[in-house]
KELO-589071 format. One record per residue (C-alpha): x, y, z; residue number from 1. Coordinates in steps of 0.1 Angstrom, whole numbers, plus 5000, padded with zeros to 4 digits. Layout:
SITE      x      y      z   num
SITE      X      Y      Z   NUM
...
//
This chain:
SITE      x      y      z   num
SITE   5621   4451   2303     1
SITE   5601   4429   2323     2
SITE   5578   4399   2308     3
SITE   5549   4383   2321     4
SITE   5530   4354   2298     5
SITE   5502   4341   2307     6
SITE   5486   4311   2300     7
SITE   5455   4289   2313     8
SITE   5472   4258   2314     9
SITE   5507   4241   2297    10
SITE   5493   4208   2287    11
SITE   5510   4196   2253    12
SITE   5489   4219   2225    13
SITE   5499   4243   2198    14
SITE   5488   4271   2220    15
SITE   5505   4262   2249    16
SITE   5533   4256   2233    17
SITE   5535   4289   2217    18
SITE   5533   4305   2252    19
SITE   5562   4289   2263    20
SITE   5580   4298   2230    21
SITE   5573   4337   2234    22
SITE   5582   4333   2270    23
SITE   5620   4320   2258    24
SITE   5620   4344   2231    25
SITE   5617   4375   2255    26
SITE   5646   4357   2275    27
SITE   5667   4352   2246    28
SITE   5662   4390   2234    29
SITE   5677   4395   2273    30
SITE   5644   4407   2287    31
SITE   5637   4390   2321    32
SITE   5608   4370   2316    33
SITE   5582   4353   2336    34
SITE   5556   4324   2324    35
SITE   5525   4320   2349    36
SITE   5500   4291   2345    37
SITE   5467   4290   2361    38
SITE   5462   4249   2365    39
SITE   5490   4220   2368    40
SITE   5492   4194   2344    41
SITE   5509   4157   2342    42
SITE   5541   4162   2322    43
SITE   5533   4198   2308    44
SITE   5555   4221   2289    45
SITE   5586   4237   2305    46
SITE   5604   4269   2288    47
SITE   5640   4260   2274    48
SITE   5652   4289   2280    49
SITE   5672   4286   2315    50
SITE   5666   4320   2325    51
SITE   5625   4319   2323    52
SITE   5608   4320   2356    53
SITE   5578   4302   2357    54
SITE   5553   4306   2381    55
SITE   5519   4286   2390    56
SITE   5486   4303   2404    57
SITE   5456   4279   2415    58
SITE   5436   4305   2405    59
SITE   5400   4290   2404    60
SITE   5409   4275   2437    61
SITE   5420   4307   2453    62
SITE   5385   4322   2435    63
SITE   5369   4298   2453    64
SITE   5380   4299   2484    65
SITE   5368   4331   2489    66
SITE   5338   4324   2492    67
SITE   5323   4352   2469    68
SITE   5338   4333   2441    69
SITE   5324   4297   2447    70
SITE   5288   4312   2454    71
SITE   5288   4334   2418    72
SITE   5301   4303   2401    73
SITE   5276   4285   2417    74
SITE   5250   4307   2406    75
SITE   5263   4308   2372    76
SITE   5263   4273   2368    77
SITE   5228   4266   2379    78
SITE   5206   4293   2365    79
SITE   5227   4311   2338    80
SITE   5243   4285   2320    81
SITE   5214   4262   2315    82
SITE   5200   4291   2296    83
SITE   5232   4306   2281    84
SITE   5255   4281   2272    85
SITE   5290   4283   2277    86
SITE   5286   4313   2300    87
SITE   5301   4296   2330    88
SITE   5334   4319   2329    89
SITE   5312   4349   2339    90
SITE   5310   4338   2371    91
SITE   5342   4321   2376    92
SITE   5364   4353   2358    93
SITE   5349   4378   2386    94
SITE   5370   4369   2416    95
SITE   5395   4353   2388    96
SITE   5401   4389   2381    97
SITE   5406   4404   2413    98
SITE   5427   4371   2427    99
SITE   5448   4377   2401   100
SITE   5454   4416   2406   101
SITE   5463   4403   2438   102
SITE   5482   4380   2428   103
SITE   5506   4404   2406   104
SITE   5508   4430   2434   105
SITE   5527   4403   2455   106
SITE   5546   4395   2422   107
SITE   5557   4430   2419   108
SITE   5569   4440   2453   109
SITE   5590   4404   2446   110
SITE   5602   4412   2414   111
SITE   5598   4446   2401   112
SITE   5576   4463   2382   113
SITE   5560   4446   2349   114
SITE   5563   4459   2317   115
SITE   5542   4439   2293   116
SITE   5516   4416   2302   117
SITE   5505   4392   2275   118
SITE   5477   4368   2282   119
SITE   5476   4335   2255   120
SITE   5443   4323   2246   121
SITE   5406   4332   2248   122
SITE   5404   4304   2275   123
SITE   5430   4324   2295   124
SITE   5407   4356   2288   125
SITE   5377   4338   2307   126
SITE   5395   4334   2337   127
SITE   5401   4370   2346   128
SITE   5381   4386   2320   129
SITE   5374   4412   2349   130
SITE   5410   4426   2354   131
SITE   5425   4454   2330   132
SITE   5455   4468   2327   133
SITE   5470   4488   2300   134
SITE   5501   4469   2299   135
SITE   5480   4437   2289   136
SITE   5480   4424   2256   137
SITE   5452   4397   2249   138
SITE   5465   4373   2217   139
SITE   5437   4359   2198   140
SITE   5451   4324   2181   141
SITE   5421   4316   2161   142
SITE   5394   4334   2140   143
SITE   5364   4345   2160   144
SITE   5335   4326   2140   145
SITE   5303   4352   2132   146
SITE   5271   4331   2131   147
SITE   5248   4351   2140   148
SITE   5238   4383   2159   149
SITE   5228   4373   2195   150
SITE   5228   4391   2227   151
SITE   5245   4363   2242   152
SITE   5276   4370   2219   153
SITE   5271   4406   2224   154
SITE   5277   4400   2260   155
SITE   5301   4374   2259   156
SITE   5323   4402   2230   157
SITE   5321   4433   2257   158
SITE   5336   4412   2286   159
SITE   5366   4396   2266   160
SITE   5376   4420   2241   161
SITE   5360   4453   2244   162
SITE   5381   4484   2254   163
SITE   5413   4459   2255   164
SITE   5447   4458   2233   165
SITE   5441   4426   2212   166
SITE   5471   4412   2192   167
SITE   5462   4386   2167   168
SITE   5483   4362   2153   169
SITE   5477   4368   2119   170
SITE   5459   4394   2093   171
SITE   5431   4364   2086   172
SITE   5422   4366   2126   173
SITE   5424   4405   2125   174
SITE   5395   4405   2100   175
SITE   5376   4381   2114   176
SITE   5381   4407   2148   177
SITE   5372   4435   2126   178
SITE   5338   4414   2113   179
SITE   5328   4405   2146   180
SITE   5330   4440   2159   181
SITE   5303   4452   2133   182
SITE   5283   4422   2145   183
SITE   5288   4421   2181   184
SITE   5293   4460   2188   185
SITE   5326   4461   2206   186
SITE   5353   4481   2204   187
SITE   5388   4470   2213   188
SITE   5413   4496   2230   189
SITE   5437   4486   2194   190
SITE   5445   4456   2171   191
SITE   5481   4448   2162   192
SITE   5490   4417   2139   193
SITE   5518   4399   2155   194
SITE   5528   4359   2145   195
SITE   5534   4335   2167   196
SITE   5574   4329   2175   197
SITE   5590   4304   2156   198
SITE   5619   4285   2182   199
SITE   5645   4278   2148   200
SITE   5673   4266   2162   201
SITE   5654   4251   2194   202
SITE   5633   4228   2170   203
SITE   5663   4218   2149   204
SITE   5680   4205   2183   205
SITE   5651   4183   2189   206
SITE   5641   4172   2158   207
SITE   5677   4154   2157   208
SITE   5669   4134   2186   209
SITE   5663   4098   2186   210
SITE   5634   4083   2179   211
SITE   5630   4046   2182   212
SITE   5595   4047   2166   213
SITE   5601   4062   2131   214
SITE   5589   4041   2102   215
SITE   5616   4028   2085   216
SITE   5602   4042   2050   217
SITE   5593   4076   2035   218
SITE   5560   4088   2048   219
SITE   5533   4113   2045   220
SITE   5527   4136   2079   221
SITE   5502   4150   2095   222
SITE   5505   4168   2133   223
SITE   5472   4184   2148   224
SITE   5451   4174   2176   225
SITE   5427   4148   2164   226
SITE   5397   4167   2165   227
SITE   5369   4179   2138   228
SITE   5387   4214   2136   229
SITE   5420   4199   2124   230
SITE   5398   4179   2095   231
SITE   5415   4146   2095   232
SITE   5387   4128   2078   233
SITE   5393   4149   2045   234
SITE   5428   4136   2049   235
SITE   5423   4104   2048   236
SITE   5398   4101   2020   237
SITE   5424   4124   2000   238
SITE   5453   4103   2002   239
SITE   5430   4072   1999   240
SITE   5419   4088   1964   241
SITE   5455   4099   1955   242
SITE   5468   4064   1957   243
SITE   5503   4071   1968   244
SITE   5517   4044   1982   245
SITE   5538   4062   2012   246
SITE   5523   4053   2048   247
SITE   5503   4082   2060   248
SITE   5512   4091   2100   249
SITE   5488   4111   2124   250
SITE   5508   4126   2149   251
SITE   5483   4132   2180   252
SITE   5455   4126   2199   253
SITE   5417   4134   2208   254
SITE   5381   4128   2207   255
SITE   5382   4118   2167   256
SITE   5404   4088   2169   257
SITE   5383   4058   2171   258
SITE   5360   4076   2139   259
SITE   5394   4081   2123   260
SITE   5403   4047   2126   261
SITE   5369   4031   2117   262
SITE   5368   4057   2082   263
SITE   5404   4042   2076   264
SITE   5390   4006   2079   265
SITE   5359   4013   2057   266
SITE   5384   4032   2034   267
SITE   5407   4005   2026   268
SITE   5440   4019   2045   269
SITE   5440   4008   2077   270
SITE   5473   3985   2068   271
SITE   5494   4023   2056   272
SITE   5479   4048   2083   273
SITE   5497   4046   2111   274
SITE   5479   4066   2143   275
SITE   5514   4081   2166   276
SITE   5495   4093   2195   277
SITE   5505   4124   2211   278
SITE   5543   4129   2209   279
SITE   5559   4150   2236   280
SITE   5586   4157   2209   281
SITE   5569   4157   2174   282
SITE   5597   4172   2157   283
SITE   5615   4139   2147   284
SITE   5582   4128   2132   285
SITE   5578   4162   2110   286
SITE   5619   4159   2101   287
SITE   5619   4128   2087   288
SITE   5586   4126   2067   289
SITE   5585   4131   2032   290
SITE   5558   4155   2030   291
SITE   5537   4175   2059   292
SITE   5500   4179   2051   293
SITE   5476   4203   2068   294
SITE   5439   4195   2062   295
SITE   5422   4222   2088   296
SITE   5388   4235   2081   297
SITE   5407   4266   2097   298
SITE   5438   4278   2116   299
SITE   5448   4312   2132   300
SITE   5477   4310   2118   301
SITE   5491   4275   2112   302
SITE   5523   4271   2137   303
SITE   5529   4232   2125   304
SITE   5532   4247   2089   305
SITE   5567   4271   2097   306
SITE   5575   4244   2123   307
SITE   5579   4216   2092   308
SITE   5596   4244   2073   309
SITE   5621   4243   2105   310
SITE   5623   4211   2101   311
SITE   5637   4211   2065   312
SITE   5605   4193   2052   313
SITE   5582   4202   2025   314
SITE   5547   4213   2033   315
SITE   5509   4210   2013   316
SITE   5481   4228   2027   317
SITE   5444   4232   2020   318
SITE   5435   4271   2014   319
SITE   5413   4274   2049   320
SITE   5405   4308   2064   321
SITE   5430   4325   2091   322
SITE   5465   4327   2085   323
SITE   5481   4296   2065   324
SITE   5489   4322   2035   325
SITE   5510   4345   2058   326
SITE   5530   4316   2058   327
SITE   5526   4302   2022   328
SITE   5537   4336   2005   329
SITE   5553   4338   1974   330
SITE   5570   4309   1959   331
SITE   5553   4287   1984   332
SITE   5521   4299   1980   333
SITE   5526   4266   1954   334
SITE   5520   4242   1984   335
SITE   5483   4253   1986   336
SITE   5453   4238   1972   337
SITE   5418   4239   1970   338
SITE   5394   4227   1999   339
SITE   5380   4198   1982   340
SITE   5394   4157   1985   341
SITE   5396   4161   1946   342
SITE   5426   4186   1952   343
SITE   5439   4177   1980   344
SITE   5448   4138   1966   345
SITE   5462   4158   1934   346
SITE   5481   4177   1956   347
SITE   5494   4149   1978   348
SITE   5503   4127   1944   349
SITE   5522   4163   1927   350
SITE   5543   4165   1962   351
SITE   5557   4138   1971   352
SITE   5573   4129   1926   353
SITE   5613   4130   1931   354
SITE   5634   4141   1959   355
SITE   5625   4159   1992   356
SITE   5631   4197   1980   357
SITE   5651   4221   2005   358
SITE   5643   4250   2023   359
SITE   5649   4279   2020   360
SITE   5655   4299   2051   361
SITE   5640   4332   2043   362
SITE   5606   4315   2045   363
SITE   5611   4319   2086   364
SITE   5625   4354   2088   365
SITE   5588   4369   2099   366
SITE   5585   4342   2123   367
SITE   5618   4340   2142   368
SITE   5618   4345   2181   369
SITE   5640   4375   2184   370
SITE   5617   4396   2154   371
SITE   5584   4384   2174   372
SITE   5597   4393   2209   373
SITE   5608   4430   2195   374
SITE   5570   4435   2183   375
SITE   5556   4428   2214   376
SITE   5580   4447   2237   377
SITE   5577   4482   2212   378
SITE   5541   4479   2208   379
SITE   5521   4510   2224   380
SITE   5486   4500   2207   381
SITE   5477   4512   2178   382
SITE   5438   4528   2186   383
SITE   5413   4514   2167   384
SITE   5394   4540   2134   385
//
């Protein structure tokens, strides 16, 4: 079959970086696969996969210079949006849509037919959120958040999901779907559950790689974009009240850094958290830690937890709505704790006692590229009760 991912951008981010994943997992099951991006980025993501064929459209550029485009946007931007936040993309996605219809016409008299289409990312959705296509698959990565019953959402929910195959990525973002539909009065086309791809044997290669800047000593882990979302604050004041005496490293970047670094100055830890920055390659960080700690307030489904399981290293989690205990099943639903600092230190002191514990390789089996690529490329849509 023939491929097609989509993505808005392939900066370095969980999402992203999933794209490219599925994109080298439909290679790898010997589908021919194509990877599009709408915007360039300074040292961006690239598929591993040699056969992957990836593909750039300047698509608000292209909106734009239509003419059409650039006045709705315009439009948008100066009377809607000052009213309606965040409703910029319903200007913008209008020609978005058509120029990439467009777009994929040329594609296919270059390359054949395509057989699945699978757009990454609500922020993808916005771009285009006027073209349709029953080949298309639209993956939610997160939960949709119902607070509150506005026309504005109700708008906003019939333009990005209604009458269209959604896949989430786990059953926690399926029923947030399924309460937001009540609330919002949409009605997708189907909803199918499908996790993200986990690249095994791809992380194991690069987690072995050198890396100069490694503490020398056992240390606690923590990879997420540093931003109120990922919940580092609760973090820190956890492994401040556990008292362990392993380093603590944040692995990433964003807008809660400096208030990061001030609460681990007030808390009295500046001297054993160490802030990484973003890694291109964070997998030496995740191998080599002692223990892997996720302190979300929620995740879709919690990639960085099966990617430290890759990486042969234990993980602790907070219980946070989405997908985290799709993960942490059975034996391992062990490594989760209650939401609170009180648990979380308790957690962090239980965990790291004695040697690093191994892995068991069944834990992956749901998540591994060639099982994730199959769901996709058999899935017909599964019509909604």
């Amino acid at each position: 079959m023939r491929t097609l991912v989509v993505v808005r951008s392939l900066k370095m981010g969980g999402m992203e970086r999933v794209a490219v994943n599925l994109a080298d997992a439909f290679a790898q099951a010997g589908h021919e696969s194509h990877l599009l991006s709408f915007r360039r980025v300074e040292k961006g993501l690239a598929p591993e996969h040699p056969e992957v064929q990836q593909h750039h459209l300047s698509l608000r550029w292209w909106a734009r210079l239509t003419g059409v485009g650039l006045m709705l946007e315009l439009l948008v931007r100066l009377f809607l949006n000052p009213v309606v936040k965040r409703s910029l993309f319903l200007g913008s996605g209008i020609m978005g849509g058509l120029v990439f219809r467009v777009w994929l016409k040329a594609f296919e008299r270059r390359h054949g037919q395509v057989d699945r289409i699978v757009f990454r990312g609500v922020g993808t959705f916005e771009l285009v959120w006027t073209f349709r296509d029953d080949r298309a698959r639209y993956v939610l990565e997160n939960i949709l958040h119902v607070r509150g019953v506005t026309w504005q959402r109700r708008l906003f929910a019939r333009c990005l999901y209604h009458r269209r195959h959604l896949v989430t990525v786990s059953q926690g973002v399926a029923e947030s779907v399924q309460e937001a539909m009540r609330a919002w009065f949409f009605s997708p086309a189907s909803v199918d559950v499908i996790p993200n791809p986990c690249p095994i044997e791809s992380i194991r290669r690069q987690m072995r790689e050198p890396e100069p800047d490694l503490p020398e000593v056992p240390y606690i882990v923590n990879v997420a974009r540093l931003v109120p979302a990922k919940n580092q604050a609760l973090l820190l004041h956890a492994y401040a009240r556990s008292g362990v005496a392993l380093p603590l490293v944040l692995v990433g970047d964003g807008q809660e850094r400096g208030r990061l670094e001030s609460l681990a100055r007030e808390l009295g830890i500046a001297e054993r958290v160490r802030f990484a920055g973003q890694r291109a390659n964070p997998y030496p960080w995740m191998h080599h830690a002692r223990l892997f700690v996720l302190s979300s307030r929620f995740e879709g489904m919690g990639i960085v937890l099966f990617e430290a399981l890759a990486c042969a290293t234990p993980v602790l989690s907070v219980d946070c709505p989405g997908g985290i205990r799709e993960i942490l099943k059975g034996e391992l639903e062990a490594s989760i704790v209650p939401h609170d600092e009180a648990s979380l230190a308790e957690g962090i002191r239980t965990a790291v006692k004695g040697e690093k514990p191994p892995i068991d390789e069944r834990w992956l089996d749901d998540f591994r590229p060639e099982t994730v690529a199959k769901r996709f490329v058999a899935q017909t849509g599964q019509a909604e009760p």
